[in-house]
MARKOLSE-989584 format. One line per 5 residues: for each residue x, y, z of N, C-alpha, C. Coordinates in nm, 4 decimals, always signed. Layout:
X Y Z X Y Z X Y Z ~ ...;
//
This chain:
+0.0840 -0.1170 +0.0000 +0.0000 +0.0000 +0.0000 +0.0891 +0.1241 +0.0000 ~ +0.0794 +0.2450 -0.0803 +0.1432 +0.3519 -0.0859 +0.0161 +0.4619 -0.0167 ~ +0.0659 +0.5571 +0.0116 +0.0189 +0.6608 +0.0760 +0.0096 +0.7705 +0.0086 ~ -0.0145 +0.9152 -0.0588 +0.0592 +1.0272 -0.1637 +0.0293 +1.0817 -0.0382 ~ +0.1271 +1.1269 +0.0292 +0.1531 +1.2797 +0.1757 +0.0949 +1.3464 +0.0429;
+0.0036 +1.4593 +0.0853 -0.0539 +1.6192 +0.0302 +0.1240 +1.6734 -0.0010 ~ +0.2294 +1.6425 +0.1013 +0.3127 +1.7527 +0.0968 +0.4391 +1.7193 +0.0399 ~ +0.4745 +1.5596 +0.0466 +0.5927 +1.4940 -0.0134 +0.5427 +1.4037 -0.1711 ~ +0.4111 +1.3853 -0.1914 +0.3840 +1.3049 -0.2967 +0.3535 +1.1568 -0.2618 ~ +0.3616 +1.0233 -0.3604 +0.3617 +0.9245 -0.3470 +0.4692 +0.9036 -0.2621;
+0.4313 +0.7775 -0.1260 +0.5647 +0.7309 -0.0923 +0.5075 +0.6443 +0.0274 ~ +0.5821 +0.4819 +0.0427 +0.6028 +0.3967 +0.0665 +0.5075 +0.3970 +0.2106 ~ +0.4533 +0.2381 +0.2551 +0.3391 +0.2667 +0.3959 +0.4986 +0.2819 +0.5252 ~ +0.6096 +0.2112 +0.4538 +0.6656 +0.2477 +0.5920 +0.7358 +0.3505 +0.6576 ~ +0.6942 +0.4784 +0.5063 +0.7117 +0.6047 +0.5865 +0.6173 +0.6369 +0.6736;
+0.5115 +0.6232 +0.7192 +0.3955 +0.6545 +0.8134 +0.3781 +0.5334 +0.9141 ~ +0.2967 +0.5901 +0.9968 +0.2887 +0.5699 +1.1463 +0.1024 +0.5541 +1.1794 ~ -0.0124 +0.4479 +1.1897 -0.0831 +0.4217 +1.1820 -0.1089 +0.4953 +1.3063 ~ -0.1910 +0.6123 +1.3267 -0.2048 +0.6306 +1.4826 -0.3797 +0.6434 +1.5403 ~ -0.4576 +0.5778 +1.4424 -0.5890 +0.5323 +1.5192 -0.6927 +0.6120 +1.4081;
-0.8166 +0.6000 +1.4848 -0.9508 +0.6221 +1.4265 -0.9683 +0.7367 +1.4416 ~ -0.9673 +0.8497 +1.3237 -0.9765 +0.9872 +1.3156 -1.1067 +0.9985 +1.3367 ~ -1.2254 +0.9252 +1.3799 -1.3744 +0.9760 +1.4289 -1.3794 +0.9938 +1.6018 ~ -1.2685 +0.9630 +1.6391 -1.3332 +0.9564 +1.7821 -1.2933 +1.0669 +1.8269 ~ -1.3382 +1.1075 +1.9348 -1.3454 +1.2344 +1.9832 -1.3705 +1.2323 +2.1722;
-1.2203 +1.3185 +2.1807 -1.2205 +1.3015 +2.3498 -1.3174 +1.3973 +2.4057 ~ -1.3582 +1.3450 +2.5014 -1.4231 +1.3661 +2.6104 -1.4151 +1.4643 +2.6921 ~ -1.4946 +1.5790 +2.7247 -1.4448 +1.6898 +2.8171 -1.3835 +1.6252 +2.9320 ~ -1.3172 +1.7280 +2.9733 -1.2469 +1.6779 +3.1644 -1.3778 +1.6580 +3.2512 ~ -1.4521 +1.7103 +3.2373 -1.6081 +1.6923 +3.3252 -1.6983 +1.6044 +3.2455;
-1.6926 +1.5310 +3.1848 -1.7336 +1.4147 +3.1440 -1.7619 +1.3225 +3.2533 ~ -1.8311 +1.2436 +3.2531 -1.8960 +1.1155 +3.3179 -1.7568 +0.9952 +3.3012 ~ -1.6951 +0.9109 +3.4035 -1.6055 +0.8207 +3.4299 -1.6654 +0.6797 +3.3131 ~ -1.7796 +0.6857 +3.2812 -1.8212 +0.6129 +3.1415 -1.7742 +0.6242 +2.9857 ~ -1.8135 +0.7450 +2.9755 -1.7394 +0.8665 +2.8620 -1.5640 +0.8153 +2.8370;
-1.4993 +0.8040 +2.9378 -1.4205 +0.7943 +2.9359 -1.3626 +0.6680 +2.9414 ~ -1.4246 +0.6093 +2.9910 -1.4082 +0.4595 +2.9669 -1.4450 +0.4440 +2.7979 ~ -1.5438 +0.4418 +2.7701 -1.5780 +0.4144 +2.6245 -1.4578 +0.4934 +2.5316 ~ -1.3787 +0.5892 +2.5623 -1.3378 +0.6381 +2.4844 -1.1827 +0.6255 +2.4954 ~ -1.1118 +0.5231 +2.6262 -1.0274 +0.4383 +2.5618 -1.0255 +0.3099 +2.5543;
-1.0958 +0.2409 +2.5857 -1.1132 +0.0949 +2.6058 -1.1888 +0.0289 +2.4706 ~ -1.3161 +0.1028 +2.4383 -1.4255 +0.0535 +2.3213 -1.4436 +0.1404 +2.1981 ~ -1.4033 +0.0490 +2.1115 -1.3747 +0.1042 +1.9871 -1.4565 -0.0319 +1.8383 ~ -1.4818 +0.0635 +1.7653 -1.5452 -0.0371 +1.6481 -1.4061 -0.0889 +1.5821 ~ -1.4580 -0.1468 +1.4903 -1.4018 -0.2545 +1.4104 -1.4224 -0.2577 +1.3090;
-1.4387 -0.1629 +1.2052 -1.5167 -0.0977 +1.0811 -1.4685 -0.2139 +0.9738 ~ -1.5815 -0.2110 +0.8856 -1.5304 -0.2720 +0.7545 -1.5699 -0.2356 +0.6402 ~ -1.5210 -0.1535 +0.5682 -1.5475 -0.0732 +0.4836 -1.4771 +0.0682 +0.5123 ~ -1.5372 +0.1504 +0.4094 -1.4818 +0.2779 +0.4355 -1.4914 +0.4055 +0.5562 ~ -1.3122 +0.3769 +0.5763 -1.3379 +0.4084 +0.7204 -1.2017 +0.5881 +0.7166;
-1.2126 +0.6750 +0.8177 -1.1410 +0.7605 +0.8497 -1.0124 +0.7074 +0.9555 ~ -0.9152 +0.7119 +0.9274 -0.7795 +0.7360 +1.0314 -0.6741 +0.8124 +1.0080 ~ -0.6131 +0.8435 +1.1183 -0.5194 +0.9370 +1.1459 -0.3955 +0.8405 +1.1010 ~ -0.3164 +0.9370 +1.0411 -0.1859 +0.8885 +1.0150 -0.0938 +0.9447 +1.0525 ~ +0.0901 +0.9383 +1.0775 +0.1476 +1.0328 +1.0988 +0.3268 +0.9537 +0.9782;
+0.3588 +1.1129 +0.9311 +0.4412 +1.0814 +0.8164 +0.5563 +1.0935 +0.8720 ~ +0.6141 +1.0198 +0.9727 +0.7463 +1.0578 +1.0660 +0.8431 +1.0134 +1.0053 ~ +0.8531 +0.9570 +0.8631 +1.0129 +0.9392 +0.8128 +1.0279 +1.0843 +0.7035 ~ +0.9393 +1.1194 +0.6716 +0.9195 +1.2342 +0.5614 +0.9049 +1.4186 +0.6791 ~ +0.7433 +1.4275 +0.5892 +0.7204 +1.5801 +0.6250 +0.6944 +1.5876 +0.8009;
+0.6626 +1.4602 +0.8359 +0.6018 +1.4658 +1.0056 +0.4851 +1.5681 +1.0117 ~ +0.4297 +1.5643 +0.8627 +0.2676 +1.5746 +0.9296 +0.1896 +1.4712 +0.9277 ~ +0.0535 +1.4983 +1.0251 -0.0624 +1.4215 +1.0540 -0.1353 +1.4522 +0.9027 ~ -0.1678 +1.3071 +0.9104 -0.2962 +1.2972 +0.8114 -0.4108 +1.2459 +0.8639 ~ -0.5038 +1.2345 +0.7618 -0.6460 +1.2304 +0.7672 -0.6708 +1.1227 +0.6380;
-0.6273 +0.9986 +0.6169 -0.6968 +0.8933 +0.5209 -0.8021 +0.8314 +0.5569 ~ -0.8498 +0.8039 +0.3989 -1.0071 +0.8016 +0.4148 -0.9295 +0.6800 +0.3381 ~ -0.9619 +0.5414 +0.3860 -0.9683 +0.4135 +0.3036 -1.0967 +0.3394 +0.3904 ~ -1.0717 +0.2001 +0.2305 -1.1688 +0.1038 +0.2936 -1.0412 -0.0154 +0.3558 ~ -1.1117 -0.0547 +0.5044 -1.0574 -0.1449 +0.5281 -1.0814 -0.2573 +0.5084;
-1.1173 -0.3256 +0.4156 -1.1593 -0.4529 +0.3787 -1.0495 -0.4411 +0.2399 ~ -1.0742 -0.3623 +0.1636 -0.9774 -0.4107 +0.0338 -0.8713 -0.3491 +0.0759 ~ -0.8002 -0.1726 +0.1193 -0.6976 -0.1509 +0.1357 -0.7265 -0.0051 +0.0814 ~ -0.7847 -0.0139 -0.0254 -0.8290 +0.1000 -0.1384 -0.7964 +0.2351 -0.0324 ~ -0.7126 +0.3128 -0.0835 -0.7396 +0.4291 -0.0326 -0.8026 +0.5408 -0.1061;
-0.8901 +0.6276 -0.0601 -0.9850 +0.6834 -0.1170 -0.9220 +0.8297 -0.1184 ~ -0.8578 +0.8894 +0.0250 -0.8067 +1.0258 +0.0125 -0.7299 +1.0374 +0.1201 ~ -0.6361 +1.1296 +0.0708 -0.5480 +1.1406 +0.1885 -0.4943 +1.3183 +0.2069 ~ -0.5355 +1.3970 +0.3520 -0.5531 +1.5059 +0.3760 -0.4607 +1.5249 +0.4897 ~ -0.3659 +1.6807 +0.5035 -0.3529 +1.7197 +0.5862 -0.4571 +1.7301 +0.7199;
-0.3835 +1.6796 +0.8215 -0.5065 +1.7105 +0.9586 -0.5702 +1.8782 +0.9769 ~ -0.6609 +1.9283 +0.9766 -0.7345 +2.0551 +0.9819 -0.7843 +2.0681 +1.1368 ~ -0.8370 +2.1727 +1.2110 -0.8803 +2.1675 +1.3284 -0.9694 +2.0923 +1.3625 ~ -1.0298 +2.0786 +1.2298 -1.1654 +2.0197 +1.3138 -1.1575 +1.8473 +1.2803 ~ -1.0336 +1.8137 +1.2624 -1.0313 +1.6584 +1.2514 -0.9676 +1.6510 +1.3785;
-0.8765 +1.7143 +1.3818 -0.7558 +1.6693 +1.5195 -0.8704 +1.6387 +1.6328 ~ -0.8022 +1.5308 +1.7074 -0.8731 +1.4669 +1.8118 -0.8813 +1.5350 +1.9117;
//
């Protein structure tokens, strides 16, 4: 699987760093001790087209935002992280 960084181009999966599910979203500090449980312990298992965070730490060392399916591999898009993705 290749990756195209927005900022370096095409290039190899073992320049990047798989760092989780770009949908989830932490929890205020005054959140409920549930909230917070669910939000590191329980997580889906998607199959199909799914959002995750990436990070390009042999290259530019920015965060991305790929949009693939996880069942074939297919990657669909791949974005600099913006405010309103960052976790």
């Amino acid at each position: 699987m290749r990756l195209t960084c927005p900022h370096c181009g095409p290039r190899g999966l073992e320049e990047f760093s798989y760092r989780g599910d770009a949908t989830v979203r932490r929890p205020s500090l005054e959140a409920p001790e549930e909230d917070w449980i669910a939000y590191v312990y329980l997580r889906d298992n998607p199959c199909g087209a799914h959002k995750e965070l990436w990070y390009h730490g042999s290259g530019c060392r920015a965060w991305l935002v790929v949009e693939r399916n996880t069942l074939t591999h297919a990657v669909h898009s791949v974005n600099a992280v913006s405010v309103e993705d960052a976790p």
